[in-house]
GUGUKOL-586466 format. One record per residue (C-alpha): chain; residue in one letter; x, y, z. Coordinates in Angstrom, 1 decimal, always signed. Last residue first. Layout:
BEGIN
  unit  code       x       y       z
     A     A       X       Y       Z
...
# end
This chain:
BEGIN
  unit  code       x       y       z
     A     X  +146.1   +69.4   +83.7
     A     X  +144.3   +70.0   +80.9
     A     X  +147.0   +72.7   +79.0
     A     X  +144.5   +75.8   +79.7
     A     X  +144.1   +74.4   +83.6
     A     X  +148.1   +74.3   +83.3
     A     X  +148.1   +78.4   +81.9
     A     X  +145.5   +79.0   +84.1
     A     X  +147.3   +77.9   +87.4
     A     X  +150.1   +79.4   +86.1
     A     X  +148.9   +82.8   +85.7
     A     X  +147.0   +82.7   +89.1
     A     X  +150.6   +82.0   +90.6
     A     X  +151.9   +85.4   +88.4
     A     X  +149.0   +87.8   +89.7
     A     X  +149.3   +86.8   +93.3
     A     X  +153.0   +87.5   +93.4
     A     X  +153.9   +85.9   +97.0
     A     X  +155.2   +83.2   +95.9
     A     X  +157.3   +84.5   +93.1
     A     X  +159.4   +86.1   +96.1
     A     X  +161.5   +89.0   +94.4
     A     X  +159.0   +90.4   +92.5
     A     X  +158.4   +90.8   +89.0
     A     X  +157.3   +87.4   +88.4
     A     X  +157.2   +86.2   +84.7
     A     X  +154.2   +84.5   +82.6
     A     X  +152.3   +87.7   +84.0
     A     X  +148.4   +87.8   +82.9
     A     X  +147.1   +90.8   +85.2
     A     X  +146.8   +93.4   +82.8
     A     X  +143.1   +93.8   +83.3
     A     X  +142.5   +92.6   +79.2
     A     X  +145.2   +90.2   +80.0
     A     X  +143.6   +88.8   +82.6
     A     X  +140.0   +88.7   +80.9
     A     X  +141.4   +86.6   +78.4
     A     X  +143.3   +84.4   +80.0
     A     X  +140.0   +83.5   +82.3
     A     X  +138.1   +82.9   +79.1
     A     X  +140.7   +80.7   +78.0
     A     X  +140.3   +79.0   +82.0
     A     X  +136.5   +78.4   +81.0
     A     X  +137.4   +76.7   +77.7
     A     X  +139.9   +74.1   +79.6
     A     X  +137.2   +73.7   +82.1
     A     X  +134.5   +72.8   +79.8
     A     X  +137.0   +70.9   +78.0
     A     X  +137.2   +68.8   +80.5
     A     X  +136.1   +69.2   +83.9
     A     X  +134.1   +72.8   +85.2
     A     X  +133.6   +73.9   +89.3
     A     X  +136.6   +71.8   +90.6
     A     X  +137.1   +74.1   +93.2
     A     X  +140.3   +75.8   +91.8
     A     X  +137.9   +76.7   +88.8
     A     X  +135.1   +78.1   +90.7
     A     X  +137.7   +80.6   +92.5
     A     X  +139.1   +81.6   +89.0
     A     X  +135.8   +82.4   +88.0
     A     X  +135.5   +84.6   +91.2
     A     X  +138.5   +86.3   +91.0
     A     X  +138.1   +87.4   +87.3
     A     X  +134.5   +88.5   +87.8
     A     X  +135.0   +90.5   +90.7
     A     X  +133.6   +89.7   +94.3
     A     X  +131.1   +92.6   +95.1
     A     X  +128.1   +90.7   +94.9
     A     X  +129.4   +87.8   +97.5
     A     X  +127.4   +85.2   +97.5
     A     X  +128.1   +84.0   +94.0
     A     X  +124.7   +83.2   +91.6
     A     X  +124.8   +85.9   +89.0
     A     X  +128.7   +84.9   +88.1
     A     X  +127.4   +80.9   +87.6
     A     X  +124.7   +81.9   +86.1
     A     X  +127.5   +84.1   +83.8
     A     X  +129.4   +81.1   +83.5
     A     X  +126.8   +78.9   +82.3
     A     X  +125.2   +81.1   +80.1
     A     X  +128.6   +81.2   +77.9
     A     X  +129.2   +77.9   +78.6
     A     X  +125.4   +77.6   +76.8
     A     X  +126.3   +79.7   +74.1
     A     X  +124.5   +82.9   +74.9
     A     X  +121.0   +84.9   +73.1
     A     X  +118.9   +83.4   +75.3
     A     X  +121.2   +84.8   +78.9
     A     X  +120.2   +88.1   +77.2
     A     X  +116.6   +87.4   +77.0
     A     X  +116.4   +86.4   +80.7
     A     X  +118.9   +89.3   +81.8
     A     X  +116.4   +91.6   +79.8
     A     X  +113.9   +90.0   +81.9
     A     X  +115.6   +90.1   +85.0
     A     X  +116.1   +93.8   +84.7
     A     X  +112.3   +94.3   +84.2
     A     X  +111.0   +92.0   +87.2
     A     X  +113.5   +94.4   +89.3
     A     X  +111.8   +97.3   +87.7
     A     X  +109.1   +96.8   +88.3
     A     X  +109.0   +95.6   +92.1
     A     X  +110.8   +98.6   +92.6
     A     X  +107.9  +100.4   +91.0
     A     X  +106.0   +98.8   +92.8
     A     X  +107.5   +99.7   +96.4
     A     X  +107.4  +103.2   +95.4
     A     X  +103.6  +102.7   +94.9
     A     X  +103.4  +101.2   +98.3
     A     X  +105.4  +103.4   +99.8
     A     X  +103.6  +106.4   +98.3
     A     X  +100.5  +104.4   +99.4
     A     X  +101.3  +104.3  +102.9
     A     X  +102.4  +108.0  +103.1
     A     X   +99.3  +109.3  +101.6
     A     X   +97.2  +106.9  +104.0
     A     X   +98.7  +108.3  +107.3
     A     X   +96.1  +111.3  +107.4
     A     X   +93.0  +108.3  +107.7
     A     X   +89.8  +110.1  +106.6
     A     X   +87.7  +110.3  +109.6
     A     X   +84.9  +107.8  +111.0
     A     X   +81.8  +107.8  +113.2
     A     X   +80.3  +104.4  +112.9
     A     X   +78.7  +104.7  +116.1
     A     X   +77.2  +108.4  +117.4
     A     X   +74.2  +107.6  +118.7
     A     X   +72.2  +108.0  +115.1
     A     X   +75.0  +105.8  +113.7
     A     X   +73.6  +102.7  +116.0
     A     X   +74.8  +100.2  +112.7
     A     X   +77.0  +100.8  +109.8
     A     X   +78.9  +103.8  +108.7
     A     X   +78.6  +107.5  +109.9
     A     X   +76.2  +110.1  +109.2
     A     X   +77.8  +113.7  +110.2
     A     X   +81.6  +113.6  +109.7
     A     X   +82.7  +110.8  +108.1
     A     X   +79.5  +110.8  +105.8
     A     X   +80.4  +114.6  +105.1
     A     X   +83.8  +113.7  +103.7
     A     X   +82.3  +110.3  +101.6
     A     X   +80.2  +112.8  +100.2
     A     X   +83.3  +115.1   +99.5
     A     X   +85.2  +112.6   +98.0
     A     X   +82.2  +111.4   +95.8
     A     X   +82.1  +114.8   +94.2
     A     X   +86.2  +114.4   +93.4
     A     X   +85.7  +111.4   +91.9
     A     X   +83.1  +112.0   +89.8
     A     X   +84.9  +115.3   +88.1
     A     X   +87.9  +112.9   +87.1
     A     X   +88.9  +114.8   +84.6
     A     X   +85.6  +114.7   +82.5
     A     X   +83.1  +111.5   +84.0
     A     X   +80.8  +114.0   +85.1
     A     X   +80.4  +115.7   +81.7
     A     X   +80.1  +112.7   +79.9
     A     X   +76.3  +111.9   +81.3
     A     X   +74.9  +109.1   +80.3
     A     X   +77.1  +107.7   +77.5
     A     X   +80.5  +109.0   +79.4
     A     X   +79.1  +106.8   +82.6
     A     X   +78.5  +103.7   +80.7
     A     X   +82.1  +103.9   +79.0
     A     X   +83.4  +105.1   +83.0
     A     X   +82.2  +102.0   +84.8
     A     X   +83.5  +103.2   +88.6
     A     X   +84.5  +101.5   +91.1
     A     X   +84.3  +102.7   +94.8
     A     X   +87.0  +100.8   +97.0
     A     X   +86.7  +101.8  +100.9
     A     X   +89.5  +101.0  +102.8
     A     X   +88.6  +100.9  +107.0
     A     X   +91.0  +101.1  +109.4
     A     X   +90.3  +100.2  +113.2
     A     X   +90.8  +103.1  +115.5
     A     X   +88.2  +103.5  +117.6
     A     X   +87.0   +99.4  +118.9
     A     X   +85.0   +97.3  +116.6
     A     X   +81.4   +96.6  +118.0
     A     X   +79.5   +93.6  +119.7
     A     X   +76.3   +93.5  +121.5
     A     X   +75.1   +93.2  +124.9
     A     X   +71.7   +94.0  +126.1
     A     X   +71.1   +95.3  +129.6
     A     X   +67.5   +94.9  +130.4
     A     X   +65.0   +97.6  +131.7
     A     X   +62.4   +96.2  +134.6
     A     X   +59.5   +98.8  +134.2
     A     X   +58.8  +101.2  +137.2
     A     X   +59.9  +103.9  +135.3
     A     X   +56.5  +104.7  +133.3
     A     X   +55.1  +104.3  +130.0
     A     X   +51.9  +102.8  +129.6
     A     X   +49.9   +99.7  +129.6
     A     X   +47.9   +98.0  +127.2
     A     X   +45.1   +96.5  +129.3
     A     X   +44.7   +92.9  +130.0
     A     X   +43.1   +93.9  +133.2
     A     X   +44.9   +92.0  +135.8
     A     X   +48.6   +90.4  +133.4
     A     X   +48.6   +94.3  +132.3
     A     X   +49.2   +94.2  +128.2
     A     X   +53.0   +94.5  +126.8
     A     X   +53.4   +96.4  +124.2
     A     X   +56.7   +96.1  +123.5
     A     X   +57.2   +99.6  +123.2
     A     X   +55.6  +100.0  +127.2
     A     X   +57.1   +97.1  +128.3
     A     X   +60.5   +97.8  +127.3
     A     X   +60.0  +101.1  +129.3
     A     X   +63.9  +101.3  +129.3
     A     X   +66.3   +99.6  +126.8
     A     X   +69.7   +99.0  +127.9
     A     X   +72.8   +99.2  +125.7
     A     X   +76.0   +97.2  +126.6
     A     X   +79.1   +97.6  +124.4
     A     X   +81.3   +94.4  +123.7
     A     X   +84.7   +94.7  +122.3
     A     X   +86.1   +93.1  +119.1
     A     X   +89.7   +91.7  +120.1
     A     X   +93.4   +91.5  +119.6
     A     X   +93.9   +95.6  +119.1
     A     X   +92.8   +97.4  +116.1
     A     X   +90.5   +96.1  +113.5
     A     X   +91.2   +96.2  +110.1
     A     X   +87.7   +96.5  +108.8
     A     X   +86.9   +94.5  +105.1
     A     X   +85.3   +97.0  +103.3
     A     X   +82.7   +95.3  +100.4
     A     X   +83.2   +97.1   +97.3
     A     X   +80.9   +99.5   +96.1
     A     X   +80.0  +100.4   +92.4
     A     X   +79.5  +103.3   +90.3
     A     X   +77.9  +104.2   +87.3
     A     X   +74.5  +103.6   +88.3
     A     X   +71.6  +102.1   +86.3
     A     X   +68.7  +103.8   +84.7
     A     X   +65.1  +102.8   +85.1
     A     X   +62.1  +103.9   +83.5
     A     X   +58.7  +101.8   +83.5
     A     X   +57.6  +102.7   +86.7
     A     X   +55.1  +101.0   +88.6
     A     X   +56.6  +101.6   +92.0
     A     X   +58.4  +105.0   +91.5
     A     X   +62.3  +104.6   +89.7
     A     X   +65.8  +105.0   +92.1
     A     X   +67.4  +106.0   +89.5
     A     X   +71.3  +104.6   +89.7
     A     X   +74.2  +105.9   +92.0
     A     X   +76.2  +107.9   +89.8
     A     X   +73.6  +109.0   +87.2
     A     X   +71.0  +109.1   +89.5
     A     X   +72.7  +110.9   +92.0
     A     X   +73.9  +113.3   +89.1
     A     X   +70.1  +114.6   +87.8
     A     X   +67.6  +112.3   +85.8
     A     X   +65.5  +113.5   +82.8
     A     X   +64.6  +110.1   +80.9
     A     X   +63.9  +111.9   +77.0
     A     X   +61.0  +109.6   +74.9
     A     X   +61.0  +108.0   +71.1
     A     X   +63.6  +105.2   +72.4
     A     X   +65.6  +106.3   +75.3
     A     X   +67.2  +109.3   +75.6
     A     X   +69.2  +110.2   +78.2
     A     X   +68.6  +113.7   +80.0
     A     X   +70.2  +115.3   +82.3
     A     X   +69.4  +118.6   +84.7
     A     X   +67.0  +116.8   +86.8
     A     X   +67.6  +118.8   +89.6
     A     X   +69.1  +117.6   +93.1
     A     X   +72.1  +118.7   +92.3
     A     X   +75.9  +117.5   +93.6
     A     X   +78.7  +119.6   +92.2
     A     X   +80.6  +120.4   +95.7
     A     X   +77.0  +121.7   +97.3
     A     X   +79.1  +123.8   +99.4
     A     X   +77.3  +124.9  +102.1
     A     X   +75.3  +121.9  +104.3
     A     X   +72.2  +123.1  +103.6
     A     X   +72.3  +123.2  +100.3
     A     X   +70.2  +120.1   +99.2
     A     X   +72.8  +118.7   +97.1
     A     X   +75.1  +118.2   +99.9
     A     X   +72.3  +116.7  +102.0
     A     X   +71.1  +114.0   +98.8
     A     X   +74.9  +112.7   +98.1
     A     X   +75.7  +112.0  +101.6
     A     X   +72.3  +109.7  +101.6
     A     X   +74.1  +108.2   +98.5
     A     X   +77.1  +107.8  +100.3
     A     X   +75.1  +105.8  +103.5
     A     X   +73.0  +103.5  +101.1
     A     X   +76.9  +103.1   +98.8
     A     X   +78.0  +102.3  +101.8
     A     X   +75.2   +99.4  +102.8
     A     X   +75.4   +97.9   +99.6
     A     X   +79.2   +97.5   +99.9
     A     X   +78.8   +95.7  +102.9
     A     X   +81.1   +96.4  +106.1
     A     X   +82.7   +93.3  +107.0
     A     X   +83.4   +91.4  +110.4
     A     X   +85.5   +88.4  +109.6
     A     X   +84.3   +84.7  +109.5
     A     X   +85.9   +83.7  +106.6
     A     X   +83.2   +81.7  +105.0
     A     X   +80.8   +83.8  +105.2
     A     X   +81.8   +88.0  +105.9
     A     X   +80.4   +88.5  +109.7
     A     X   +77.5   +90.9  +110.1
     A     X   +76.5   +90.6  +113.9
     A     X   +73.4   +89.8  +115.2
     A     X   +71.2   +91.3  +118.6
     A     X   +69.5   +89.6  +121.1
     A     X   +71.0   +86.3  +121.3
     A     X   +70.5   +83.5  +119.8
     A     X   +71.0   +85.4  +116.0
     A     X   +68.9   +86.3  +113.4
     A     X   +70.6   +89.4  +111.5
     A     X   +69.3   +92.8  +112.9
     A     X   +72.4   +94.1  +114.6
     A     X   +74.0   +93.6  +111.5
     A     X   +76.7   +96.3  +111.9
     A     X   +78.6   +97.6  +114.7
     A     X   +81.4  +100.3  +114.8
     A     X   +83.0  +102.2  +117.9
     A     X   +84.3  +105.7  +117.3
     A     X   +86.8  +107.5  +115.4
     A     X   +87.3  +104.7  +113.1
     A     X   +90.3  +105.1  +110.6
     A     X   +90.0  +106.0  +107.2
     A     X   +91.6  +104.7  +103.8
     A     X   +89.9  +106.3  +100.4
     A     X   +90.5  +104.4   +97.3
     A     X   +88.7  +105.4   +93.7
     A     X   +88.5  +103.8   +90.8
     A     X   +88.0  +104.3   +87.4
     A     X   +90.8  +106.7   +86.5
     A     X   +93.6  +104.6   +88.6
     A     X   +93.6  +101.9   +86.6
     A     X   +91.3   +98.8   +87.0
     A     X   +93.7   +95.8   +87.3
     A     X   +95.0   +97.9   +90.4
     A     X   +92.0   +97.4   +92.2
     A     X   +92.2   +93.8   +91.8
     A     X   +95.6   +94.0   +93.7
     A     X   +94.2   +96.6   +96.5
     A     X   +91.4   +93.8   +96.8
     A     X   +94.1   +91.0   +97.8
     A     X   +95.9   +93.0   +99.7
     A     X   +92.5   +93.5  +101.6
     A     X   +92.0   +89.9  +102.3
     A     X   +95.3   +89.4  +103.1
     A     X   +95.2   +92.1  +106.1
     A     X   +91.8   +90.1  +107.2
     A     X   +93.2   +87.1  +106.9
     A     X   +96.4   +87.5  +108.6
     A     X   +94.4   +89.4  +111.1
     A     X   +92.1   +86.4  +111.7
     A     X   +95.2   +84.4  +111.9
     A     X   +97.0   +86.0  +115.0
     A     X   +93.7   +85.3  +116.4
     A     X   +90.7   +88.0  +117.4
     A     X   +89.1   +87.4  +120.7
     A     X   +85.5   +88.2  +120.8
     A     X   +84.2   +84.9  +121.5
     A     X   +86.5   +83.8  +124.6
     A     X   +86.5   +87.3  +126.0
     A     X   +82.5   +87.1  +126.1
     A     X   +82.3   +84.0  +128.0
     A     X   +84.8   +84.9  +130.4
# end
């Protein structure tokens, strides 16, 4: 009961956690598409992290302060991507997809050359204690922010055997070290995960002027982007994120309803756009009106329904007492006006019952709203 108290998730904490995101894919935005890359995936297997962090119980759990939301640390996927990097460059994985190993550039620095190969270039030089030479990566990793499935985390239970055998633990008779065997007293161990599922959105930015200094040929169409696709393909598939990946946790795939989310979010945008557009140049065209002028048409913009005509709905305003004085005798001139450019001004009735000849009564309420009565 304990455990279902902590590790249910509150309609707010995934309020938070879906804001939080929006709120990165908005400051994503403010970088352009060329210097940044966004890859959505969904967990194919539970996910922990921060299973070393001091806690009461055995094992911690990363939670992002102040918000109180698991989080994925951008230091530890670039550890995981960089890792990525190293096995695809090695060869043994086939395709190398342009990762090297070799220090094939070279910066110059001062009177001396700094050979360094992509990794270094992407992900920084990792420089030997004592080392003078450093060179700072091109990219950088955003924190992930998990949007976990369901209305809780889940609990997974591992249980250490022989515990007094790694432990070290001497024999309370002889004080001896004692060894390995299955009589020991093995302890289940709670911790918690996210449950399969979850989405993860990895941001990876990328400072492209200090990448074309370094090495410019990486940073041509997008060439860095692509590479780090791949790693990020192979760390789905073979190292996984976060905690307990050599069991299997943190396993992950590349999400296949992410193309269709962003096109909707990119069509959404552009609706966004253009709707911000038009009311600009309805902005600067209300600047350029008298104010009855911009009055009237507010008042046009503002009727409930969209489809209602001009005419009709002016005339509407002015049987309601909309305008007084010579507002309203200005307003009915404009009314003439647009009656007899519709042809609907008749001083005379053409039908047989005047009452019924909606034209003709509308021209004689504007004719006496025209004369202020």
């Amino acid at each position: 009961q304990a455990w279902k108290q902590v590790t249910a998730l509150a309609k707010k904490d995934k309020v938070l956690a879906a804001s939080l995101l929006e709120r990165q894919r908005h400051l994503a935005m403010r970088s352009g598409d060329e210097s940044l890359l966004c890859l959505e995936a969904l967990a194919t297997a539970p996910f922990t992290t921060g299973l070393g962090n001091e806690h009461p119980l055995e094992n911690g759990f990363a939670f992002l302060n102040p918000y109180g939301l698991p989080y994925l640390p951008g230091t530890g996927v670039k550890g995981v991507l960089r890792q990525a990097a190293r096995e695809l460059a090695a060869g043994e994985w086939g395709d190398r997809h342009g990762w090297c190993t070799d220090d094939n550039l070279v910066l110059r620095v001062g009177n001396t050359d700094l050979p360094f190969s992509a990794i270094d270039a992407l992900f920084g030089l990792q420089s030997a204690d004592g080392a003078s030479q450093h060179l700072r990566g091109a990219l950088t990793f955003w924190d992930v922010i998990p949007q976990i499935k369901g209305d809780s985390l889940t609990v997974d239970i591992m249980t250490p055997h022989q515990g007094h055998y790694y432990q070290q633990k001497p024999d309370k008779k002889t004080g001896d070290s004692t060894t390995p065997h299955d009589s020991g007293q093995p302890i289940p161990i709670s911790f918690l995960t996210l449950p399969p599922g979850s989405g993860f959105t990895f941001h990876v930015q990328c400072d492209l002027a200090h990448l074309n200094r370094i090495a410019p040929e990486l940073a041509t169409e997008g060439r860095w982007k692509a590479m780090l696709e791949a790693a990020f393909a192979h760390a789905f598939l073979w190292l996984g994120f976060g905690a307990k990946t050599s069991v299997g946790y943190g396993a992950m795939q590349e999400d296949p309803k992410a193309g269709a989310r962003e096109a909707a979010r990119q069509q959404a945008q552009a609706e966004a756009t253009r709707r911000a557009q038009k009311e600009a140049e309805r902005e600067a065209a209300l600047a350029q009106m008298s104010p009855l002028d911009r009055e009237i048409r507010e008042f046009l913009d503002a009727r409930q329904d969209k489809n209602q005509p001009d005419l009709s709905a002016l005339i509407g305003g002015l049987k309601k007492g909309r305008w007084s004085g010579v507002n309203k005798i200005a307003v009915a001139e404009r009314a003439k006006a647009m009656m007899l450019s519709a042809k609907k001004w008749r001083e005379k009735s053409e039908k047989k019952n005047p009452d019924k000849d909606n034209d003709y009564q509308d021209t004689l309420k504007v004719m006496a709203w025209i004369k202020g009565q």
